[in-house]
C-alpha atoms as a printed R data frame, in Angstrom:
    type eleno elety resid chain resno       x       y       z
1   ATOM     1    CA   UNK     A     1 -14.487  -1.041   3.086
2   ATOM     2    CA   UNK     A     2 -13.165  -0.148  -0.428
3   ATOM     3    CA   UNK     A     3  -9.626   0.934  -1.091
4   ATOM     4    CA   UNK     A     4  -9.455   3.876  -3.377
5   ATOM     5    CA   UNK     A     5  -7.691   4.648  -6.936
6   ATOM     6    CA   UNK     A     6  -4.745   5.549  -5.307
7   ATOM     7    CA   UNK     A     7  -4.485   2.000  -3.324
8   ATOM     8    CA   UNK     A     8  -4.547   0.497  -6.502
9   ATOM     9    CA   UNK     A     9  -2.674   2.088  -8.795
10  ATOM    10    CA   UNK     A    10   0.202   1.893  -5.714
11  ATOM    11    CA   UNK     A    11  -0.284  -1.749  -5.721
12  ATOM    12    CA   UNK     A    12   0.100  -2.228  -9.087
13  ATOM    13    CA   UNK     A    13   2.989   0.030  -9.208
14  ATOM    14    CA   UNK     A    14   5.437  -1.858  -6.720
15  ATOM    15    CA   UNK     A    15   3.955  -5.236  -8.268
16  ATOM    16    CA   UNK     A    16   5.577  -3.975 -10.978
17  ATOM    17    CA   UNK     A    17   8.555  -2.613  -9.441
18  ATOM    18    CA   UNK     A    18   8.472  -6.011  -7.653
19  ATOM    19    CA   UNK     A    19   8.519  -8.152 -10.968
20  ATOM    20    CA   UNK     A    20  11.324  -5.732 -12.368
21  ATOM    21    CA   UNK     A    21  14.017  -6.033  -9.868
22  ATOM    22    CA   UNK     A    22  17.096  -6.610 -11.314
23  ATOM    23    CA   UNK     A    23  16.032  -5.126 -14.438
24  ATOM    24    CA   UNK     A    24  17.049  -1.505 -13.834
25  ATOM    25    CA   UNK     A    25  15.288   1.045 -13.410
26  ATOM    26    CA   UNK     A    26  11.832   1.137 -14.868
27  ATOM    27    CA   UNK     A    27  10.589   4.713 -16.473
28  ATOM    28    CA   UNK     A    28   7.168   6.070 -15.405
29  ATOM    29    CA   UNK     A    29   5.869   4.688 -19.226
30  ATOM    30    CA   UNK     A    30   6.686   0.912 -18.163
31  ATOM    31    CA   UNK     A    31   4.859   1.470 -15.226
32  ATOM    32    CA   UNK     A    32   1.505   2.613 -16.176
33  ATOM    33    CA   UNK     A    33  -1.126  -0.312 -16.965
34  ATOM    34    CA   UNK     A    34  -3.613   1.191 -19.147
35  ATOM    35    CA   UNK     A    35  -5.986   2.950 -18.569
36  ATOM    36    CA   UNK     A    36  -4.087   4.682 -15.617
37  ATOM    37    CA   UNK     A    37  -3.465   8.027 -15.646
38  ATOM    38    CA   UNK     A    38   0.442   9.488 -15.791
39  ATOM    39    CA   UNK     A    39   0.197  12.473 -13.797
40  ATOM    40    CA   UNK     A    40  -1.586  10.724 -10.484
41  ATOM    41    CA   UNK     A    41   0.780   7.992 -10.923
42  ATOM    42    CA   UNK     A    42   3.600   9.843 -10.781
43  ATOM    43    CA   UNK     A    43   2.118  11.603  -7.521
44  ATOM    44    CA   UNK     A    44   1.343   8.529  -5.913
45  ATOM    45    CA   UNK     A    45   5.357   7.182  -6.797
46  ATOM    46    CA   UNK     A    46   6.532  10.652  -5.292
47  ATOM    47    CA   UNK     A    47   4.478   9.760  -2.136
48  ATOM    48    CA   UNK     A    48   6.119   6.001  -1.960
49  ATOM    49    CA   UNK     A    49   9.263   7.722  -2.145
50  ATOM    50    CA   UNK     A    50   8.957  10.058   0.513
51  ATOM    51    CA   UNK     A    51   7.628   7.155   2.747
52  ATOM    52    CA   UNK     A    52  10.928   5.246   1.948
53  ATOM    53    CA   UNK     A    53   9.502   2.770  -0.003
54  ATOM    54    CA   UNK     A    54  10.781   3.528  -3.810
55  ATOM    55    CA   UNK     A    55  14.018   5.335  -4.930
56  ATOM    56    CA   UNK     A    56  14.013   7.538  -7.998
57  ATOM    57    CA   UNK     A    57  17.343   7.778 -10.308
58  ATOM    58    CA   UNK     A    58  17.697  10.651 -12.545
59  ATOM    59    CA   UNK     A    59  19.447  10.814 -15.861
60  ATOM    60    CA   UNK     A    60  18.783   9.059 -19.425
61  ATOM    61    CA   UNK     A    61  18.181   5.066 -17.928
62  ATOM    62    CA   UNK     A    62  16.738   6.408 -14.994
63  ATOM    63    CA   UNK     A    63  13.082   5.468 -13.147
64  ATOM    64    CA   UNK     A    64  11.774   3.968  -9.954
65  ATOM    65    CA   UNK     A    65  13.477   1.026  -8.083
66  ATOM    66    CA   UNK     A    66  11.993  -0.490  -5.176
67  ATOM    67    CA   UNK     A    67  14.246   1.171  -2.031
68  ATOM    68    CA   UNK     A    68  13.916  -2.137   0.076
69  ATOM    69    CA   UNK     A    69  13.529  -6.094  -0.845
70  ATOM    70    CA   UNK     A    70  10.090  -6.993  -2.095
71  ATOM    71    CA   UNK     A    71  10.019  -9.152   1.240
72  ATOM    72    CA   UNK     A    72  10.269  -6.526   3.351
73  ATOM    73    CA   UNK     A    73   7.641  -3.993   1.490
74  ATOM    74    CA   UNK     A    74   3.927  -4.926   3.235
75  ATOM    75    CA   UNK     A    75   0.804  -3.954   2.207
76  ATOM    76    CA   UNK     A    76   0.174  -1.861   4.588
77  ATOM    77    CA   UNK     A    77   3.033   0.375   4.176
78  ATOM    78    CA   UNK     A    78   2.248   0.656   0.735
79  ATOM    79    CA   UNK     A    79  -1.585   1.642   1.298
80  ATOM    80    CA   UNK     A    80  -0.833   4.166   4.243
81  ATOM    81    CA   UNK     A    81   2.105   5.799   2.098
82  ATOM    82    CA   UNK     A    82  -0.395   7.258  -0.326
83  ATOM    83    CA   UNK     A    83  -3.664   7.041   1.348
84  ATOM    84    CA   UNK     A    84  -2.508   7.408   5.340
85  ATOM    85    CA   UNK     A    85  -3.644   5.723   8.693
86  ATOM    86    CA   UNK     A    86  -6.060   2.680   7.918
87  ATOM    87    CA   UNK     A    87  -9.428   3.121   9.539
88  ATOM    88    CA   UNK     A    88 -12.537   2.223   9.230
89  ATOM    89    CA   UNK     A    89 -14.485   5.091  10.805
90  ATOM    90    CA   UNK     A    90 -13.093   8.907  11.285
91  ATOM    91    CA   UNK     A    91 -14.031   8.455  15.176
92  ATOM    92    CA   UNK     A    92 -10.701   5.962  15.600
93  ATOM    93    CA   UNK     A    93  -8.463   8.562  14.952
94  ATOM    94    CA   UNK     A    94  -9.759  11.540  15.963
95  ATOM    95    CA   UNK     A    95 -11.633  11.219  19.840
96  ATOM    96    CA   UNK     A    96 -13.332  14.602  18.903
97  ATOM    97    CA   UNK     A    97 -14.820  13.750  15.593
98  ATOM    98    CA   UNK     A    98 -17.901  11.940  17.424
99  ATOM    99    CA   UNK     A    99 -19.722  13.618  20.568
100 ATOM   100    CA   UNK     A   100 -20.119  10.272  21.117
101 ATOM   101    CA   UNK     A   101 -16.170   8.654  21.449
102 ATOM   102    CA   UNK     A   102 -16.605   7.993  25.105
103 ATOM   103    CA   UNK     A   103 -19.538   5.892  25.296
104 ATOM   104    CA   UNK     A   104 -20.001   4.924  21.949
105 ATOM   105    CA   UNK     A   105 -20.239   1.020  21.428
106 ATOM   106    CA   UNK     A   106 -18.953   1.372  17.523
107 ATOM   107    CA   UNK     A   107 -16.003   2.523  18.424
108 ATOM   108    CA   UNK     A   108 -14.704  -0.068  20.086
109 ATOM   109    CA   UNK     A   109 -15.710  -2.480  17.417
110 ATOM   110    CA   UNK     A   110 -14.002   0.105  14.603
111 ATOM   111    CA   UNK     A   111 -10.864   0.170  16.520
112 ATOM   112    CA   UNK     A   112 -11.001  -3.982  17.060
113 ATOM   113    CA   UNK     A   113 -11.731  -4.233  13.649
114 ATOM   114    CA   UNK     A   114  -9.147  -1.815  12.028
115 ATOM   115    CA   UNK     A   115  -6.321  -3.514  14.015
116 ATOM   116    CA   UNK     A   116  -6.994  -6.993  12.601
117 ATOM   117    CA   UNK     A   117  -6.903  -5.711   9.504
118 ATOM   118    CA   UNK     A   118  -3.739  -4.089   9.792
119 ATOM   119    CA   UNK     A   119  -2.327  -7.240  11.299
120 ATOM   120    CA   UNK     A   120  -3.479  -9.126   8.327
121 ATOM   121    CA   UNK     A   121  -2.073  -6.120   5.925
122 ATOM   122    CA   UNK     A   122   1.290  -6.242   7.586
123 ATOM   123    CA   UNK     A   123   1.763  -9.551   6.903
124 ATOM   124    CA   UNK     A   124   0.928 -10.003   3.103
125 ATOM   125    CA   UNK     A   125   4.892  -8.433   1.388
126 ATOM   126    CA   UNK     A   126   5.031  -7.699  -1.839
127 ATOM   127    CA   UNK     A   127   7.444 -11.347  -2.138
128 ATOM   128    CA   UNK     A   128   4.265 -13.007  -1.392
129 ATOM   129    CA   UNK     A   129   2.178 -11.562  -3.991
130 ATOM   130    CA   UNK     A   130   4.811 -12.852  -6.657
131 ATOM   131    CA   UNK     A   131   5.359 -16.181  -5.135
132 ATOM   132    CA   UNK     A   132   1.639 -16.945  -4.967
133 ATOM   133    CA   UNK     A   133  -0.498 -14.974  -6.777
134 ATOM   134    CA   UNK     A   134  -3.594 -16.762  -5.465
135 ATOM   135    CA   UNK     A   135  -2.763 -15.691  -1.528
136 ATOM   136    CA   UNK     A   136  -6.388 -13.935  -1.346
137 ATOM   137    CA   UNK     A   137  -7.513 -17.894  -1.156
138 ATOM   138    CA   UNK     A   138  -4.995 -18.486   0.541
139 ATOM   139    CA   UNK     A   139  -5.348 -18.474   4.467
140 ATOM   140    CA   UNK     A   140  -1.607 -19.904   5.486
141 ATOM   141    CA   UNK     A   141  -0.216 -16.060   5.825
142 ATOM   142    CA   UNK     A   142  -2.836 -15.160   8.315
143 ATOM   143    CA   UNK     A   143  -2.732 -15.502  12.484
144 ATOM   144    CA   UNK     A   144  -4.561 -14.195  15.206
């Protein structure tokens, strides 16, 4: 499995909002790491503030603040607020995409493997990320 541009430049966008939080607002310019382009950035900020995640505030010092404490923002609500529902195959979320859903042996095995995923993605906050940068290493977050 490999996350998209738009996982990505999300991630690095609430990192950001993350390490900026009692520093105002921060403009779409601060935001952007180079390299990444404005416009889909500020698509993929509109999307994490429809989902709840961001707030925008107009005016002269105006820009993105996070909408909740970087402790309650998980990875997985980031990822499915600009990419949607984590799967691994189409045939977990939608029965009718295979003619073979019903008996099919990989489904079962996409479905068990999407879910532990998503467990391990709903427990990884953006607060974790800051406190220890090295958590990919790091197995003390994850339980089964």
């Amino acid at each position: 499995m490999k996350l998209t541009a738009k996982s990505h430049y999300a991630m690095l966008a609430m990192l950001h909002l993350a390490q900026h939080l009692n520093k105002g607002p921060q403009t779409l310019s601060r935001i952007i790491k180079a390299g990444q382009p404005r416009e889909y950035t500020e698509q993929l900020l509109g999307a994490l503030r429809r989902s709840g995640l961001i707030v925008s505030v107009r005016g002269n010092k105006g820009g993105y603040l996070l909408a909740k404490n970087p402790g309650d923002i998980t990875v997985a609500q980031i990822i499915e607020s600009v990419e949607g529902p984590l799967t691994l195959s189409h045939c977990v979320l939608d029965a009718g995409a295979c003619e073979n859903s019903c008996g099919c042996a990989l489904k079962g095995t996409w479905e068990y493997l999407t879910r532990g995923i998503e467990e391990v993605m709903n427990t990884v906050t953006l607060k974790d990320m800051l406190v220890n940068p090295s958590l990919i290493t790091s197995t003390e977050k994850v339980t089964h």
